[in-house]
C-alpha positions in Angstrom: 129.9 93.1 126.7 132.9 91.4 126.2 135.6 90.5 129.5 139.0 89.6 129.5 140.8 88.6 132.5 138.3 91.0 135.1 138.0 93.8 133.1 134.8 94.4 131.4 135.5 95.9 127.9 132.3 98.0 126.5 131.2 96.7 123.0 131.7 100.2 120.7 129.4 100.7 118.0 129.7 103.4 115.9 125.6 103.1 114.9 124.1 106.4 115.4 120.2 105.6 115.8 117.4 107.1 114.3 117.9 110.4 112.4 116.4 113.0 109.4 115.1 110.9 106.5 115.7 107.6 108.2 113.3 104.6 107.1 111.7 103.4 110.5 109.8 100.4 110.3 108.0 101.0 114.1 105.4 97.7 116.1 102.8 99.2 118.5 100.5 98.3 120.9 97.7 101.2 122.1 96.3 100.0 125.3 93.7 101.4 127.6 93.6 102.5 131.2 93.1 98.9 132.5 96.1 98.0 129.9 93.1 96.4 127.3 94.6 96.1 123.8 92.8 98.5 121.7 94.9 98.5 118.3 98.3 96.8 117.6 100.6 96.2 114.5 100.9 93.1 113.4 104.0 91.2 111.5 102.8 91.9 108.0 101.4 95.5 108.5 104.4 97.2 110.7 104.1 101.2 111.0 106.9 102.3 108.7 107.6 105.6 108.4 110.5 108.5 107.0 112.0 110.0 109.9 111.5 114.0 109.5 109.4 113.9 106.6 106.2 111.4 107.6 103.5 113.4 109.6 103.5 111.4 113.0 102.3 112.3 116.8 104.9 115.9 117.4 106.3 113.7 121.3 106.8 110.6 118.8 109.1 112.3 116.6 110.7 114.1 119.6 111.5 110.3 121.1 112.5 108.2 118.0 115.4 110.7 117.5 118.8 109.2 118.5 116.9 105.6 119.1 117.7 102.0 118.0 116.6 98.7 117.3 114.8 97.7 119.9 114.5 100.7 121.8 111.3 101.0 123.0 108.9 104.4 124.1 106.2 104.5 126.2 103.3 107.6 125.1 100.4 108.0 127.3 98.0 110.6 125.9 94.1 111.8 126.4 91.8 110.8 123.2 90.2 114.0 121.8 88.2 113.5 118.6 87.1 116.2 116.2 84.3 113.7 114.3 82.4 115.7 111.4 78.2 115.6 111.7 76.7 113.9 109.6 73.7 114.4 108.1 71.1 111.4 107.7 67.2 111.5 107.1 64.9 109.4 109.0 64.2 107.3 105.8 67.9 105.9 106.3 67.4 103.8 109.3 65.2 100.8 109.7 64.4 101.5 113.2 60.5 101.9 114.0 61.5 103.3 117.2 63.3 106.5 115.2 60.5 109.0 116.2 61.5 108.2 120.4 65.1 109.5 119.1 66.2 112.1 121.2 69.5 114.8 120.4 72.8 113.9 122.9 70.8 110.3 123.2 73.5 107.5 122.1 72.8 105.2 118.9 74.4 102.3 116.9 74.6 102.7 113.1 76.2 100.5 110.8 77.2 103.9 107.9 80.4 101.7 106.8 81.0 97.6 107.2 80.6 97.6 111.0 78.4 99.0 113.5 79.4 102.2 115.7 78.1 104.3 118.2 76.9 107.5 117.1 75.5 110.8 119.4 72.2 112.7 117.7 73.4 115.9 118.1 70.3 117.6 116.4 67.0 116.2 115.4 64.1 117.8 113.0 61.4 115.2 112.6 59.3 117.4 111.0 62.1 117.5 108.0 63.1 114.1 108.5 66.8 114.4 108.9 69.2 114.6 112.1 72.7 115.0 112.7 75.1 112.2 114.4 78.9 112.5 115.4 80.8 109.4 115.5 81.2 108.6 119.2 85.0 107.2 120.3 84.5 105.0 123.3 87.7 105.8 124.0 87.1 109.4 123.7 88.5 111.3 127.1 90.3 108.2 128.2 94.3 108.7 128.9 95.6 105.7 126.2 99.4 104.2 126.0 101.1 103.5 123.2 104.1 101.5 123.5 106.4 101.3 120.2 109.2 99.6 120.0 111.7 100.1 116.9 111.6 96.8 114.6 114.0 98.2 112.1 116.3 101.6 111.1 117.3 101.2 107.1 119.5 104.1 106.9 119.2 107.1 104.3 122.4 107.4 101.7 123.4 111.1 101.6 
């Protein structure tokens, strides 16, 4: 804030902060209990979004209103997944050890580019199929989120 001779003068600013239809371009950084990074923006890939019309978190929206550059919000929330089953057959995996499987036992299949943990939630070796659901490890775990605002490009009316 500008002073002049002992007084301290506040710095007006007519800038209004985040509202409806507002371009947002958001950084973030998810961390876990024990503050672990577990996803973050980066430079290039910034979360951008339209204020009011982008489907985001419902407390998000609730906190960006009014906010500005360089504001920053701080959401802690429980992971709860909804993963689909997905059906495999026995023929899929190159595991000898397929016919020890049991259900609710814990597995790691590589079904895109990179391994993840799955959870045989039904098994029929006599068909030779079973069911997995993608296992979170984060799943149950109360994760932050801290966002700061990067950048408000205001909508014309």
């Amino acid at each position: 804030m500008p002073a002049t001779k002992n007084k301290i003068v506040p710095k007006i600013t007519n800038e209004k902060g985040i509202e409806k239809n507002d371009i947002v371009t958001l950084s973030y950084m998810l961390v876990d209990e024990k503050d672990n990074v577990v996803d973050c923006s980066t430079e290039e890939q910034p979360l951008v979004l339209q204020y009011g019309k982008t489907i985001i978190n419902k407390e998000l929206e609730k906190q960006l209103k009014g906010k500005k550059v360089n504001d920053i919000i701080i959401l802690k929330q429980a992971l709860k997944t909804n993963a689909p089953l997905i059906e495999l057959t026995l023929d899929d995996l190159d595991d000898e050890n397929v016919y020890e499987f049991q259900e609710g036992q814990t597995i790691e299949l590589t079904i895109t580019e990179k391994p993840n943990l799955f959870v045989i939630e039904k098994l029929d070796v006599q068909a030779g199929r079973f069911f997995v659901r993608y296992k979170n490890p984060y799943e149950g775990s109360i994760l932050k989120n801290i966002i700061k605002i990067e950048k408000i490009r205001k909508h014309k009316k």
